[in-house]
VOGUVEX-575745 format. One record per residue (C-alpha): residue in one letter; z, y, x. Coordinates in steps of 0.1 Angstrom, whole numbers, padded with zeros to 4 digits, always signed. Last residue first. Layout:
residues N
aZYX/...
This chain:
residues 596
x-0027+0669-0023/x+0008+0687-0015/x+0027+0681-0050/x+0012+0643-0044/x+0036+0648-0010/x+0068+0656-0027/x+0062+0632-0057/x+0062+0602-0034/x+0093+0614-0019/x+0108+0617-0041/x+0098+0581-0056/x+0109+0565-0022/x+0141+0581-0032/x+0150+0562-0057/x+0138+0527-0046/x+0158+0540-0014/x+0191+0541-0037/x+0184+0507-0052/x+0180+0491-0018/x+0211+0509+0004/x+0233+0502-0028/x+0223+0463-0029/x+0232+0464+0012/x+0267+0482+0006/x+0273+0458-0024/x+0263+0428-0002/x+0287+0439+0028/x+0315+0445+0006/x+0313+0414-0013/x+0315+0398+0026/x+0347+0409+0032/x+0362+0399+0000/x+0345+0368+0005/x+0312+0356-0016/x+0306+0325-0039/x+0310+0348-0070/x+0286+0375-0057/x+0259+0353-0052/x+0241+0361-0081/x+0240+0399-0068/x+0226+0388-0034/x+0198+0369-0050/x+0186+0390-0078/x+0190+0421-0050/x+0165+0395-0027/x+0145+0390-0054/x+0137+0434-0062/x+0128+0435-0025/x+0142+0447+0010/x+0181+0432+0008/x+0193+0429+0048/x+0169+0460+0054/x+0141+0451+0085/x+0108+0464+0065/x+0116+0485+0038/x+0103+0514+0049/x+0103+0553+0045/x+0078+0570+0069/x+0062+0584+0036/x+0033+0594+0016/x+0004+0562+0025/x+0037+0541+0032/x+0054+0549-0002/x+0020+0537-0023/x+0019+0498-0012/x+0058+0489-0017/x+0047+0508-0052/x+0028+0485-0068/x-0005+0505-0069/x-0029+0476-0059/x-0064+0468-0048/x-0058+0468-0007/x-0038+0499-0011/x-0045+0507+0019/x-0080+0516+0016/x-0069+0549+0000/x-0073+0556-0042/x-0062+0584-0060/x-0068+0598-0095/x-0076+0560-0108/x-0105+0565-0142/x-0090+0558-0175/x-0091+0594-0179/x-0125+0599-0168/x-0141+0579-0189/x-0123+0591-0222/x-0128+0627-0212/x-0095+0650-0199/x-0077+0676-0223/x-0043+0667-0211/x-0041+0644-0242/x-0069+0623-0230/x-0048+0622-0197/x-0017+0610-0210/x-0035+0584-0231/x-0055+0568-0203/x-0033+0566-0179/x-0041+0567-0141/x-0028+0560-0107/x-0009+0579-0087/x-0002+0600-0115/x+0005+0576-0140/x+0024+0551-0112/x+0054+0580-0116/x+0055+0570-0149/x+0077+0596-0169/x+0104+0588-0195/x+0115+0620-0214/x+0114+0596-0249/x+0130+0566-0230/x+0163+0588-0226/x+0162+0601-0263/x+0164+0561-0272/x+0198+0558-0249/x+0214+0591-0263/x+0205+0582-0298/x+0219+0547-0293/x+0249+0550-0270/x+0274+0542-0301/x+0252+0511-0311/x+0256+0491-0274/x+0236+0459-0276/x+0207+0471-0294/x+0200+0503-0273/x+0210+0485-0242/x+0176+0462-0246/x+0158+0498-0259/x+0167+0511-0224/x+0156+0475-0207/x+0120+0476-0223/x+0119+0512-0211/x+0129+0503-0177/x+0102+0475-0176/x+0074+0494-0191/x+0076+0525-0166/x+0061+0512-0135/x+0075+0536-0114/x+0101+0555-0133/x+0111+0592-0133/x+0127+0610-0162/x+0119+0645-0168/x+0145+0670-0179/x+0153+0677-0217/x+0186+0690-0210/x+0202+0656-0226/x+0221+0651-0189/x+0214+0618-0174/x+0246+0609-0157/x+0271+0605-0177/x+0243+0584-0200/x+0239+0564-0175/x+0281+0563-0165/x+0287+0548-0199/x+0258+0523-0199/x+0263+0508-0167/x+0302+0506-0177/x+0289+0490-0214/x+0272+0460-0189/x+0298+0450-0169/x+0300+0420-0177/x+0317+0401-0152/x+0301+0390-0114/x+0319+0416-0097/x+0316+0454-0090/x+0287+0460-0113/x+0265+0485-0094/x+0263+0523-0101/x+0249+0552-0086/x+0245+0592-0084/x+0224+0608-0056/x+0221+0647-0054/x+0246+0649-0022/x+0229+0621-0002/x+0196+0625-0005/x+0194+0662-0011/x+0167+0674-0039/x+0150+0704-0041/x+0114+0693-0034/x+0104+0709-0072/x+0136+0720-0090/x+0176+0701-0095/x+0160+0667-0082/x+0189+0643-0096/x+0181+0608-0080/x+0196+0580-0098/x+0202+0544-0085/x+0208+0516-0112/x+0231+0483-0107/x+0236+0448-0128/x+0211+0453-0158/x+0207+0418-0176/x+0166+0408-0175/x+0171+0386-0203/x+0161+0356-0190/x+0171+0333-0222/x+0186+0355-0242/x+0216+0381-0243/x+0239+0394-0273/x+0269+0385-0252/x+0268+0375-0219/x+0252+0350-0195/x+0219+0339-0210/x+0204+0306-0191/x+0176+0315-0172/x+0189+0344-0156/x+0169+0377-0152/x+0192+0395-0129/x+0188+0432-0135/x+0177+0464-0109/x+0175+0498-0121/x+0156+0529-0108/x+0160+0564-0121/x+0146+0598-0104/x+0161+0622-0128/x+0139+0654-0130/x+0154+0688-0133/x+0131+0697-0144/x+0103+0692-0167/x+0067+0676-0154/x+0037+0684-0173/x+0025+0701-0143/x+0024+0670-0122/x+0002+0656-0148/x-0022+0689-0148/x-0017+0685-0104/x-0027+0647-0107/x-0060+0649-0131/x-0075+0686-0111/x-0073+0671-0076/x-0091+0636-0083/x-0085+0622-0049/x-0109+0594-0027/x-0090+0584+0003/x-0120+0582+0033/x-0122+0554+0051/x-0162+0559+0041/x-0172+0524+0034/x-0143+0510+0021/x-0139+0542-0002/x-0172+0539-0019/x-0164+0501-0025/x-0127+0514-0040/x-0146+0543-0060/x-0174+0518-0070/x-0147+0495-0083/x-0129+0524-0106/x-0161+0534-0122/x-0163+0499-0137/x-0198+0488-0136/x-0202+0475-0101/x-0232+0456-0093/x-0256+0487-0087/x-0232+0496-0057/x-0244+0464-0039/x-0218+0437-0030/x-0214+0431+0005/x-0193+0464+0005/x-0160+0450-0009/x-0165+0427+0016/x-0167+0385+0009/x-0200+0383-0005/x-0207+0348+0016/x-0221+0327-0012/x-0187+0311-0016/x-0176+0344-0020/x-0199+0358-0051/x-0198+0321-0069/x-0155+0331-0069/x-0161+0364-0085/x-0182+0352-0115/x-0218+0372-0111/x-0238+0383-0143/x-0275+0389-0141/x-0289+0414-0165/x-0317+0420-0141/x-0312+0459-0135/x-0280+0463-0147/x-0265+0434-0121/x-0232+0427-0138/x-0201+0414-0116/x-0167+0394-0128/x-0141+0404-0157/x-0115+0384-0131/x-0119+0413-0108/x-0104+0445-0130/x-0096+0457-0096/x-0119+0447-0066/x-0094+0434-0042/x-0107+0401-0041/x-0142+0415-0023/x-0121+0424+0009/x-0114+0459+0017/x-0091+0453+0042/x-0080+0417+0057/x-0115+0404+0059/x-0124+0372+0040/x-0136+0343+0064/x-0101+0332+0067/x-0100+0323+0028/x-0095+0291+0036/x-0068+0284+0062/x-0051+0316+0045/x-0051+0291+0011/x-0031+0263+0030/x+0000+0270+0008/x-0022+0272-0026/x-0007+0298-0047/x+0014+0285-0078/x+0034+0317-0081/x-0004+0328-0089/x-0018+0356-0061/x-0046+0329-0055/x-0045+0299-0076/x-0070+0278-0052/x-0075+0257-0082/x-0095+0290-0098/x-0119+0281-0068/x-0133+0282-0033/x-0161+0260-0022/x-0149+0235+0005/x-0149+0235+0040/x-0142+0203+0061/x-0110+0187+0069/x-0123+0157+0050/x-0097+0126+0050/x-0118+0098+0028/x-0092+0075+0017/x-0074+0109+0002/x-0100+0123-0010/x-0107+0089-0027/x-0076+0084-0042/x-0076+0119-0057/x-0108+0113-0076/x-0094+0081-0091/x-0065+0102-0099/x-0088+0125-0116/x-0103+0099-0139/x-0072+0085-0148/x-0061+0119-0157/x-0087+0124-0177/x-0085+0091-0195/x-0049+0094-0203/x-0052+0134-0215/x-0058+0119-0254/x-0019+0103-0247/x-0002+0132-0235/x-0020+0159-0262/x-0007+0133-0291/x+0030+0134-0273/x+0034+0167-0270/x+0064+0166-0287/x+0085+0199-0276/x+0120+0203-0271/x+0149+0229-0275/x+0178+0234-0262/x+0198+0268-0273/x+0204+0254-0307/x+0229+0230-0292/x+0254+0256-0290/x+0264+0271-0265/x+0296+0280-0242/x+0299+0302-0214/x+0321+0291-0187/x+0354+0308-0177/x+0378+0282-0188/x+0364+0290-0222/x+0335+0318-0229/x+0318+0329-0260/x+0295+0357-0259/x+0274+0348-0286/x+0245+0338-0265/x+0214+0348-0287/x+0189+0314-0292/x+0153+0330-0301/x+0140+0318-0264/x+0147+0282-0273/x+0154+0267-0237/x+0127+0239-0224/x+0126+0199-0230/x+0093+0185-0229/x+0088+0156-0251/x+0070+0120-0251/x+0071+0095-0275/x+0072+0060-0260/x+0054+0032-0276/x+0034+0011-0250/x+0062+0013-0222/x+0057-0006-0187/x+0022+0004-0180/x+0026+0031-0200/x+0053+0046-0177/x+0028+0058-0150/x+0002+0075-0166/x+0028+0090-0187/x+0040+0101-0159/x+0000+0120-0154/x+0005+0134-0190/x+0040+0145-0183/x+0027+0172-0157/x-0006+0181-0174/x+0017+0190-0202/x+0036+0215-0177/x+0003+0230-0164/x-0011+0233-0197/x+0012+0258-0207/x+0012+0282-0175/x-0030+0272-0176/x-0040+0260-0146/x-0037+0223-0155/x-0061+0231-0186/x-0052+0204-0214/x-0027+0227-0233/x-0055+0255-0231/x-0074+0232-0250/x-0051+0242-0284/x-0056+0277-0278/x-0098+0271-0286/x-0094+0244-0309/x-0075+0265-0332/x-0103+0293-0332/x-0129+0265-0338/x-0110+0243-0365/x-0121+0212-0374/x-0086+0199-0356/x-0068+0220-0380/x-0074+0198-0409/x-0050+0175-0397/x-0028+0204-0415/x+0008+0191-0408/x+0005+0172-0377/x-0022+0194-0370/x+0004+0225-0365/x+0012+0210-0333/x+0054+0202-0330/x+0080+0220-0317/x+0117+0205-0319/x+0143+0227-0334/x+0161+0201-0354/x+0151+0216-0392/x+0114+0218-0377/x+0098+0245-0352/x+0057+0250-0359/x+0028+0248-0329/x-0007+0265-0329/x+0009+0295-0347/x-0015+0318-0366/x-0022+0354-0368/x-0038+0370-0393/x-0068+0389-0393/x-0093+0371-0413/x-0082+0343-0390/x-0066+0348-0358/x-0050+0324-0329/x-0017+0317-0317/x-0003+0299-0283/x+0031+0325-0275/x+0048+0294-0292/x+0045+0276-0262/x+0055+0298-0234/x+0079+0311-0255/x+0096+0277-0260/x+0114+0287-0223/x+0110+0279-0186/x+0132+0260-0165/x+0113+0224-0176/x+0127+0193-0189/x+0107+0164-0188/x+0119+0142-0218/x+0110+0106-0224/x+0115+0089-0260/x+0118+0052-0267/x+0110+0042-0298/x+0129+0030-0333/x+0166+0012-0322/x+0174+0036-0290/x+0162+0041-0256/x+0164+0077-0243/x+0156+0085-0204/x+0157+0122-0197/x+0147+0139-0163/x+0121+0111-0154/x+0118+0101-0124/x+0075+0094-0114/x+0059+0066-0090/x+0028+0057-0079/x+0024+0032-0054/x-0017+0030-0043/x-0030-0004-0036/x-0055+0009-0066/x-0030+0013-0087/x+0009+0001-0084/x+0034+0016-0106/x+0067+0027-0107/x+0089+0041-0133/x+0123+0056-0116/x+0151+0068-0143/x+0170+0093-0136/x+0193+0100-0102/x+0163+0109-0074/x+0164+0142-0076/x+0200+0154-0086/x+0208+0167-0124/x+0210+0128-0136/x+0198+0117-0170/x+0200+0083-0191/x+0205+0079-0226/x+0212+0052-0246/x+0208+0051-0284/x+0215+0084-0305/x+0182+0103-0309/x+0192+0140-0321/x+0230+0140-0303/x+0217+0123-0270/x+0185+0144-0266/x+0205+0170-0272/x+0232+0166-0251/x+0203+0155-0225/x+0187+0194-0232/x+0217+0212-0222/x+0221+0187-0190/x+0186+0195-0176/x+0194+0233-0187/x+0224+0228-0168/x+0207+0216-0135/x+0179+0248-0134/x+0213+0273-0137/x+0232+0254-0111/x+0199+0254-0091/x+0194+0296-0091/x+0213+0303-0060/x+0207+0272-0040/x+0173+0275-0050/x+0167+0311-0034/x+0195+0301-0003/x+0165+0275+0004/x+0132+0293+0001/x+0110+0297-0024/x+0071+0304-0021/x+0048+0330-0030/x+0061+0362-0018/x+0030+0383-0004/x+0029+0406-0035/x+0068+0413-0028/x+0091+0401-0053/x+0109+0417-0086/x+0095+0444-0101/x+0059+0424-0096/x+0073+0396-0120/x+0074+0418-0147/x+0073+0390-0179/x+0091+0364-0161/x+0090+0331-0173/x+0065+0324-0146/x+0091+0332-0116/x+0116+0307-0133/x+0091+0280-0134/x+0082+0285-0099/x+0119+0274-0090/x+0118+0247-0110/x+0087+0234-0093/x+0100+0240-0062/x+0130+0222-0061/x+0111+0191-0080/x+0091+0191-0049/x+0117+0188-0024/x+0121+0216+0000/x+0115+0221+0039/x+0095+0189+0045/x+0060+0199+0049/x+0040+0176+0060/x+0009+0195+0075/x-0015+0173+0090/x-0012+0148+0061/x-0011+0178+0038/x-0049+0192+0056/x-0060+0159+0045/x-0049+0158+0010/x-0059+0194+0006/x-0095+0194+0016/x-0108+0173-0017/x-0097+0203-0040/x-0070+0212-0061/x-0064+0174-0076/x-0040+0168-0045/x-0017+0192-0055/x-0014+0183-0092/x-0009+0144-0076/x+0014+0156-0051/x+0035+0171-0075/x+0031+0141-0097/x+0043+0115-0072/x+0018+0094-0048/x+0032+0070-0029/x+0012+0058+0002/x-0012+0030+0016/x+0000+0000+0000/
């Protein structure tokens, strides 16, 4: 028997044919697979994931599980109590790889072999679980229109188990626009699919042993609301907050497919190419699933100015004068790899043929008259606000959800009139001292701090502070009117670096030129997160600080309960050092655009 294949190497192998062999040369043995996978789960539940890593973070490290695997282990166990209480018989679970249940089987002089999170045996079927860290959101987000209305691919029943509308309606499955969201559950690149695609190829495995299983996976109920209630400490749920989905039809009609690429993956691994292979949506390129040997690949693409910077990408390439359309991924493997290897006449978004324009002259392109009527609109004194929350899979206190992103800290810079603003002396912060709620203390010393004087707020990025303002609206009444004023004076910072539409309609500016950028340098590489804009207006860095990126905070803040007095101190004065320069990067920022 050659070698055992397990399903994360079998969705890893299945990229392309180069990946088995570049593996074998690889090896990597820094964390277990089913590590990783949970961990990736947690960064696609997240709706801003850009507030939170670097664009080059794409893989977890130890102290990141460590941190978030107590979370990842009770959901396992959440979901067994109800596997346990819904199905009676014998159950078997474990919260350590390698505990549950091991089906084997032998193919092609190949071992496959799969654990299965939750084992259940009782009088009528047996029923396997794979539990995942992400939440029924993911599933129930699948809908599709008629005559206007939107429609639910799957339906909750009395026990809170999700099941495809055609087991209801098997009329459905004549149905075009239900068909459409219900093959995204057998696309392996699809943040649905991928999980189905997951149990299908176990599946693969069990039924050689087990004809009449029924197959679930087990997820949190994103509608469950943590009450608040504690005992020794821990919070305590109710079995509502588990919740699992039969996708046992979609398992069983992906059998053949994933026979047929397991065959495939056999042979690439028999055959051991090293050679070159077209590049692809497998590669997953800036996904939280990124391919780890993609730089191997993608060498042949410069570092500036590359074609997979083009904004707006995906929508793909148009030649006007032939009608010809061009998918991004057929441009580079036929060597269009520069922004300038494809002609001007290609590019009919107004924004790529500033960026091409750009790459060829090195020259920042500025629209003068769109940034200083935004930067005009401004009203002082303007309170430069940042916040940082831990987004935890489990909810933690009272009225939260599953990865409710639960404020923790927030850094305010008070800048009294245009570049008047002391770093030290007009700074105002807080962080939670310990790992409590202190949620109504964030809220108390916010609105302290934020005068209702009408003053701008600041934000980069502005959707995930206003999300969290409306969050704090909900959860603390008697700040209400003070907390919804606040989002009204909100002000994207990113608008003026940037664009938005709206603002700049209503500052008198056409349609096409308003949703046009207002600055672009080759720097940027394609983005306007703002680790990318400080550089190109400031000597600021975060390069070399203990906590430099939204994770690392999540990180050090969940870690305060593990931590000494002595080193609590450190990590608050390193979380305080972060928020406050997330701050101040935005003065900055605004000092120089007043300059352009």
């Amino acid at each position: 028997m050659n070698m055992t294949i397990t399903k994360s190497k079998f969705m890893e192998y299945k990229r392309c044919q180069r990946f088995p062999a570049l593996n074998e040369l690889y090896k990597r043995k820094d964390l277990d697979d089913a590590a990783k996978d949970k961990f990736h789960d947690l960064l696609d539940t997240l709706d801003h994931v850009e507030d939170f890593i670097d664009e080059d973070f794409t893989s977890p490290d130890l102290e990141h599980l460590e941190v978030m695997m107590p979370y990842f282990n009770e959901i396992e166990v959440l979901n067994a109590r109800k596997v346990m209480t819904h199905f009676g018989g014998e159950t078997k679970y474990g919260t350590t790889y390698g505990s549950q249940k091991l089906f084997i089987r032998d193919y092609h002089y190949f071992n496959l072999n799969c654990y299965v999170d939750i084992y259940n045996r009782n009088e009528e079927a047996t029923h396997i679980v794979e539990v995942k860290a992400t939440t029924t959101n993911k599933f129930m987000s699948l809908k599709y229109k008629e005559n206007k209305v939107e429609y639910f691919l799957f339906s909750r029943d009395e026990d809170n188990i999700l099941h495809l509308n055609e087991e209801y309606d098997p009329s459905l499955l004549e149905n075009e626009k239900y068909l459409a969201q219900r093959n995204k559950l057998f696309d392996s690149y699809h943040s649905a699919g991928a999980y189905v695609y997951d149990l299908a190829f176990q599946r693969f495995i069990i039924e050689e042993d087990i004809q009449d299983a029924k197959y679930y996976l087990g997820v949190v109920n994103h509608e469950y609301v943590f009450d608040g209630t504690y005992v020794d400490g821990k919070p305590i749920y109710d079995q509502a907050i588990a919740a699992l989905i039969d996708v046992t039809k979609i398992t069983k009609e992906l059998q053949p497919i994933i026979q047929k690429e397991l065959d495939v993956v056999i042979e690439r691994i028999n055959k051991d190419d090293l050679s070159r292979v077209e590049l692809g949506r497998y590669c997953q390129v800036k996904k939280m699933r990124e391919c780890i040997f993609k730089d191997l690949c993608y060498d042949k693409l410069p570092k500036k100015n590359n074609i997979m910077m083009y904004m707006d990408r995906h929508h793909g390439f148009k030649d006007e004068a032939t009608g010809d359309k061009y998918a991004l991924f057929d441009l580079i493997n036929d060597d269009y790899t520069s922004m300038e290897d494809v002609p001007h006449s290609w590019l009919n978004r107004r924004n790529n043929q500033i960026q091409r324009d750009v790459a060829i002259s090195h020259k920042p392109y500025v629209d003068h008259a769109k940034i200083r009527s935004a930067i005009e609109t401004i009203k002082y004194p303007i309170y430069h606000l940042d916040f940082e929350s831990f987004p935890c899979p489990l909810p933690r206190f009272r009225g939260e959800t599953a990865y409710t992103q639960s404020l923790f800290q927030f850094s305010l810079h008070i800048e009294v009139e245009p570049g008047v603003c002391d770093k030290e002396r007009d700074h105002i912060e807080f962080l939670a001292e310990d790992e409590y709620d202190n949620r109504e203390k964030l809220v108390e010393k916010l609105c302290a701090s934020i005068k209702q004087d009408g003053g701008s707020i600041m934000v980069y990025n502005q959707a995930f502070e206003k999300t969290r303002i409306k969050e704090l609206a909900v959860l603390f009444p008697e700040y209400k009117d003070q907390l919804l004023e606040m989002n009204e004076r909100l002000f994207d910072l990113m608008h003026i670096v940037k664009t938005n539409t709206s603002l700049f309609v209503d500052l008198g500016f056409d349609q096409e030129r308003a949703k046009t950028i207002n600055y672009y340098h080759e720097d940027l590489l394609g983005s306007f997160s703002i680790k990318k804009v400080l550089p190109l207006f400031s000597d600021l860095s975060y390069q070399g600080m203990p906590v430099g990126n939204g994770m690392e905070a999540v990180y050090a803040y969940a870690r305060y309960k593990d931590l000494s007095k002595t080193e609590l101190e450190i990590t608050r004065r390193n979380l305080r050092e972060y928020c406050k320069q997330d701050t101040w990067a935005m003065v900055e920022i605004l000092e120089q655009l007043r300059k352009i």
